[in-house]
N, C-alpha and C positions, 0 to 999 in steps of 0.2 A: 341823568347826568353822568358823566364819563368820567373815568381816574381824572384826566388832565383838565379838567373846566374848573376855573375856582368861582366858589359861593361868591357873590358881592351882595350884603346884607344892608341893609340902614335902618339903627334902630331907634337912632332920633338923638346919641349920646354924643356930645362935642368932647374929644381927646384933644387936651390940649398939651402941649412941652411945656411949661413954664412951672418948673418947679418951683417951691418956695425954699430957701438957704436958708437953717439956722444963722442967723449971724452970732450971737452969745451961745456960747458951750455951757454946760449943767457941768458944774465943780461940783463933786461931790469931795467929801471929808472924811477921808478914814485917821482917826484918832491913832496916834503913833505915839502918845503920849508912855511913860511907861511910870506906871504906879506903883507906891507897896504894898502889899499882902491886905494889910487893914483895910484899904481905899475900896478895896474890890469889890462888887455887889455879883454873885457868880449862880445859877439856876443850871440846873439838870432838864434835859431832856434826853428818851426814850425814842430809836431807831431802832428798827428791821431790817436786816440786809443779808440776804442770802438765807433768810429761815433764821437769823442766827442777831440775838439782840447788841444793842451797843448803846453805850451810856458817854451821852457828850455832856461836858462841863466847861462852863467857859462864861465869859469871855476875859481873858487871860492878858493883861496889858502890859506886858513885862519883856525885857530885853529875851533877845533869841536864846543866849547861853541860860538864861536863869530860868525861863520856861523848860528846856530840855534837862535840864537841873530836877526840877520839880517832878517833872514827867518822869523820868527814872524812878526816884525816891520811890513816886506813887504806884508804880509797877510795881517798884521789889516789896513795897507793902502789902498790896494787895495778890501777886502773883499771878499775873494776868498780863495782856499782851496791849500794847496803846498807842498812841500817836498822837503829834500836833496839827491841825489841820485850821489856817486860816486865824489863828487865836482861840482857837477852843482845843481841849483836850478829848478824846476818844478816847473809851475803854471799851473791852473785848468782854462783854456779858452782863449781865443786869446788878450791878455795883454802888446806888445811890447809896443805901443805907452805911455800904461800910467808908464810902468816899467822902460823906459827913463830917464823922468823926477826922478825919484825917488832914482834911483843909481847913478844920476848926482849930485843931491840932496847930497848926502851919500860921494863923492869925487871920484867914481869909476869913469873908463874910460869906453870909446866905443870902439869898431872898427870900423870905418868909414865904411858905406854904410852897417849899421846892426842897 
């Protein structure tokens, strides 16, 4: 067979065009609700990124000013470097034990066994 000759195959598969159209879309619900401190049921988990640990806490339902409110405090407490990402808070290093005490401190809740 030459560069220029094309294969003609038949392998017995019917390709047809007729796609199917969702017609209803998937609403999803993201909670924009914003609660107080008490309301909040909040869980730690443990990331790796770059060799180097980080400690997310969340999820954080609170107006934008008052999370970045929070998020400072909780830096200049702990001394360490953080972020808001999506409603959870990130911290720079492995900080559950002393992050506890802190948003117990503040009226937030735990999830038990977190």
């Amino acid at each position: 067979m030459g560069r220029g000759k094309k294969l003609d195959l038949f392998i017995g598969a019917e390709i047809d065009d007729s796609w199917a159209e969702i017609q209803t879309l998937r609403k999803t619900t993201i909670s924009k609700e914003i609660l107080e401190p008490s309301k909040h049921f909040l869980y730690f988990s443990k990331e790796k990124r770059r060799g180097k640990t980080v400690t997310i806490v969340g999820e954080f339902l609170l107006s934008k000013n008052d999370k970045t409110t929070t998020l400072k405090m909780l830096k200049k407490k702990l001394g360490c470097g953080g972020a808001v990402k999506e409603n959870f808070m990130e911290f720079q290093g492995e900080l559950k034990e002393k992050l506890r005490p802190l948003l117990i401190d503040a009226n937030y809740r735990i999830k038990n066994g977190h």
